[in-house]
C-alpha positions in Angstrom: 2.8 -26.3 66.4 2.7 -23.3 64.4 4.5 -25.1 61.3 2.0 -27.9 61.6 -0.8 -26.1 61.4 0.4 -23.9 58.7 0.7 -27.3 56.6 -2.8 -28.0 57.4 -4.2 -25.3 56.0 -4.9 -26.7 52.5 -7.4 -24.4 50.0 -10.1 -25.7 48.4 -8.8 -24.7 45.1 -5.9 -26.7 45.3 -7.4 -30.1 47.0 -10.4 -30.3 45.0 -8.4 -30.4 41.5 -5.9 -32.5 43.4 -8.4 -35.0 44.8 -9.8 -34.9 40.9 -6.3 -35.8 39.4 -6.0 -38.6 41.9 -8.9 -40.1 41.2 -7.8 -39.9 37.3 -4.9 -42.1 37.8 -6.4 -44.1 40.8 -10.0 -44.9 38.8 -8.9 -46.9 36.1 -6.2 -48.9 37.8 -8.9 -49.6 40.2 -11.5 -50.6 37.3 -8.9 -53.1 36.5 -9.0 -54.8 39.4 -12.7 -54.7 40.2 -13.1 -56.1 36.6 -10.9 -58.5 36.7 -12.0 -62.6 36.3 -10.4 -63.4 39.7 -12.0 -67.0 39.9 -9.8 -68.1 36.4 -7.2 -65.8 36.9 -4.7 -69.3 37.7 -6.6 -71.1 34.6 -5.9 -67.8 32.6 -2.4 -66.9 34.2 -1.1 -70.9 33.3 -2.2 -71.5 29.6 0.0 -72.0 27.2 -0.4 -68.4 25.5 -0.1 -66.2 28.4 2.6 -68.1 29.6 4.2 -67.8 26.4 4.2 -64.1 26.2 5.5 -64.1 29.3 7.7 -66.1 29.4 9.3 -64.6 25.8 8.7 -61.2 27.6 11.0 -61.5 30.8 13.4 -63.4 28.4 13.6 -60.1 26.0 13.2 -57.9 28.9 16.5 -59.3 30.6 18.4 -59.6 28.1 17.8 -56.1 26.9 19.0 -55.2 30.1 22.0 -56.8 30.2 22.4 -54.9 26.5 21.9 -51.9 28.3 24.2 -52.5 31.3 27.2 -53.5 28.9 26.6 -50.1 26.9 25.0 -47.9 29.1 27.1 -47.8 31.8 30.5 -46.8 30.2 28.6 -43.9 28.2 27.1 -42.8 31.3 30.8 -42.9 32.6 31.8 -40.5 29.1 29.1 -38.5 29.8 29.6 -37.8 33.6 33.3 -37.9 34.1 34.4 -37.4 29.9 35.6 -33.9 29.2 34.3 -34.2 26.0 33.3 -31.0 23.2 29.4 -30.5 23.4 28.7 -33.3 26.0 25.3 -31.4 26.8 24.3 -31.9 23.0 25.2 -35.2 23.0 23.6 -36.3 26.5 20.3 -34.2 25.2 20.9 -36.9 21.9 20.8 -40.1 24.5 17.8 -38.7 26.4 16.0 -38.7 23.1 14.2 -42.0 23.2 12.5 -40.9 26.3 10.5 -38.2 24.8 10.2 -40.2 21.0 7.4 -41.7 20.3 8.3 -45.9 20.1 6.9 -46.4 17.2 8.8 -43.4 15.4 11.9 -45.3 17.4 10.8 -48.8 15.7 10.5 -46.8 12.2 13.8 -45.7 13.0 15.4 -49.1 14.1 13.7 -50.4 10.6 15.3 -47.9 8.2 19.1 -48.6 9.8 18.7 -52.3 10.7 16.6 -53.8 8.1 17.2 -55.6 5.6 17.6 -52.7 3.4 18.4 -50.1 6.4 21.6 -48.5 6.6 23.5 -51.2 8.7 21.1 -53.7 8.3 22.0 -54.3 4.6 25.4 -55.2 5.2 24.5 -57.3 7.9 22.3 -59.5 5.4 25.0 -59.4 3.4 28.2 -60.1 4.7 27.0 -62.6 8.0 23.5 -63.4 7.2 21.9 -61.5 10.1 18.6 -60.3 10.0 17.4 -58.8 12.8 13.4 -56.9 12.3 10.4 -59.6 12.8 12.6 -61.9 15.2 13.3 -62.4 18.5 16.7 -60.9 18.5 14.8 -57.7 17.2 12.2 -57.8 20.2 15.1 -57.3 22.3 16.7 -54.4 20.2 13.7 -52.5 20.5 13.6 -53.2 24.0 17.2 -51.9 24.8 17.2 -48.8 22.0 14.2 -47.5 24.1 15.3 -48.7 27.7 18.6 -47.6 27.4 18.0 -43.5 28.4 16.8 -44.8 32.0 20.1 -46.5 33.0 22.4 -44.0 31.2 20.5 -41.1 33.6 20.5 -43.2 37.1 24.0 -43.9 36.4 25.2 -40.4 35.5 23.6 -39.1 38.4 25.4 -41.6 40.7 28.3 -40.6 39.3 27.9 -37.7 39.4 27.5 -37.5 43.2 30.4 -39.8 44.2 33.6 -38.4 45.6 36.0 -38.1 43.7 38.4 -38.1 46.3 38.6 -42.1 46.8 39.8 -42.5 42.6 42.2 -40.2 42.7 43.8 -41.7 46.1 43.4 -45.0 43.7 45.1 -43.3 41.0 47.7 -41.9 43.5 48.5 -45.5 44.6 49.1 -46.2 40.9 46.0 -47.8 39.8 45.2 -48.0 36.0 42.4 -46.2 34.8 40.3 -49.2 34.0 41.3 -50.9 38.1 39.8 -48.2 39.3 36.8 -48.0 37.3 36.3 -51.7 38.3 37.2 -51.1 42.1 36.3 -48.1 43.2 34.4 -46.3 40.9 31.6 -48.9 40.1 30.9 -50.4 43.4 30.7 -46.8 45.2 27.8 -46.2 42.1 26.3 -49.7 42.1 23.0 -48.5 44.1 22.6 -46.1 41.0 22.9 -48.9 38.8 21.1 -51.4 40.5 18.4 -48.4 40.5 18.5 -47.9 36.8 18.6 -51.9 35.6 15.3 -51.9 37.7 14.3 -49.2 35.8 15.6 -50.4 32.5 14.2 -53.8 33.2 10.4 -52.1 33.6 10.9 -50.3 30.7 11.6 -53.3 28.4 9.2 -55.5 29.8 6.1 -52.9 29.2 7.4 -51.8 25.8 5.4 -52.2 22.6 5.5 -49.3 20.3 9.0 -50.0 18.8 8.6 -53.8 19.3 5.5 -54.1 17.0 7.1 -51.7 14.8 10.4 -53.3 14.3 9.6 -56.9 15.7 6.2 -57.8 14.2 4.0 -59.7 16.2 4.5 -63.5 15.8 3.2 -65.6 18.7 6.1 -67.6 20.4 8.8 -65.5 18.9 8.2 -61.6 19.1 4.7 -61.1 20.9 5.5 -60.1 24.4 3.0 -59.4 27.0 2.2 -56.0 25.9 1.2 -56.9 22.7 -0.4 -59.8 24.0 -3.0 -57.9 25.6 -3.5 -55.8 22.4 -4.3 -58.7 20.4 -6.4 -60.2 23.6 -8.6 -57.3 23.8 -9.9 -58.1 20.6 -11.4 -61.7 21.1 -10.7 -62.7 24.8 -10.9 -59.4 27.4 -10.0 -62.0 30.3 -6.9 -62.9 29.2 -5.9 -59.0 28.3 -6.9 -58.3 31.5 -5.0 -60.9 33.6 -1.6 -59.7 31.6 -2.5 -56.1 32.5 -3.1 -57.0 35.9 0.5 -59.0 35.6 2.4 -56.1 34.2 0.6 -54.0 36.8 2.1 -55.7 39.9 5.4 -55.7 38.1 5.5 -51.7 37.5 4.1 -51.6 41.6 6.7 -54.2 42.4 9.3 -51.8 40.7 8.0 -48.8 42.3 8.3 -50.0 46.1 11.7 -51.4 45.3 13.1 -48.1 44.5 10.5 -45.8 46.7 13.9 -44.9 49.4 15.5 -43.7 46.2 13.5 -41.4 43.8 9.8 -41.5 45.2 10.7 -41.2 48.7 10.4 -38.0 50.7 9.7 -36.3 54.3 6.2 -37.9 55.2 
């Protein structure tokens, strides 16, 4: 009784500014659905340009994932389990798009993989690959800033497995790579389920690097974010109805994995 009503006891001070910061995030995602043209939201939701965009944008979205799965998951492997010289430096280096702004990560993407970039000259060259201003480079973007969110879930599943059932494996003579594939991964898949979900959010709401690096050509590289830039300019329904699209998709991602990193003591 005692603890309960010690937790009860909450000070002015601290609930008003809390109630205040509340109401800061709460407001305006509220304003969008109070504003929003509910009776031609199907009309709106069905025509050929929002479908487009979103249509291109789960596309790009996906198969940035699956970019991220196929590369992200052996370097969070390196970085959790690789007794490598400065691995603090070097997972600080793959946190990095987190904290960059995407558009300095589009610059970025530009100068190496352009047409004149670093790589991206040689690619031109030598195979006829041009990768800024297409799709291909939507889903680029999406992956080089997506990326950091799988690579940390992951690490931190492997992180906390026991290591006790891999080295029985390696005891019974399995190879390094069987029992990656049978042991290690399946005992981390949760994790990796966790950060593809995340991953997959990421990349769907991205548009800083995608406009940078991809352009914005209706049909080929304008995904629903920038759809709703360029909707806000003549036709505020439409932006609205993809907000209110991509904002059921980042609540939809948040109850999926509320047990696992929102979840708490109630």
């Amino acid at each position: 009784m005692r603890r309960r009503r010690t937790r009860g006891r909450l000070p002015v001070v601290l609930v008003v500014p809390a109630l205040l910061g509340l109401a800061f995030l709460l407001v305006p995602l509220a304003g969008l659905l109070i504003r929003a043209p509910w009776a031609t939201v199907p009309d709106r939701l069905f025509s050929a340009e929002v479908g487009e965009a979103l249509r291109l944008s789960l596309v790009c979205a996906s198969l940035a994932t699956v970019v991220c799965l196929v590369l992200g998951i052996p370097l969070a492997w390196l970085l959790a389990r690789g007794d490598l010289p400065g691995r603090g430096f070097l997972r600080a280096l793959v946190t990095v798009p987190l904290v960059l702004p995407p558009v300095v990560g589009g610059v970025a993407l530009l100068l190496v993989l352009g047409r004149r970039g670093l790589i991206g000259q040689y690619l031109d060259a030598w195979f006829g690959v041009s990768l800024p201003f297409t799709t291909a480079g939507v889903v680029v973007a999406e992956a080089f800033v997506a990326m950091p969110f799988l690579v940390i879930s992951v690490e931190g599943a492997l992180r906390a497995a026991d290591p006790r059932y891999e080295e029985a494996a390696a005891t019974l003579g399995a190879s390094r790579w069987l029992t990656f594939r049978r042991v290690t991964l399946p005992s981390v898949m949760p994790g990796v389920v966790a950060g593809a979900v995340l991953c997959w959010a990421r990349a769907l709401g991205e548009f800083g690097a995608t406009i940078t690096f991809a352009g914005n050509f209706p049909g080929e590289t304008t995904t629903m974010p920038l759809a709703v830039y360029l909707a806000l300019e003549t036709e505020p329904d439409a932006a609205i109805v993809l907000s209110i699209v991509l904002l059921l998709v980042s609540v939809g991602v948040l109850a999926g994995l509320r047990d696992r990193w929102i979840g708490g003591p109630t």
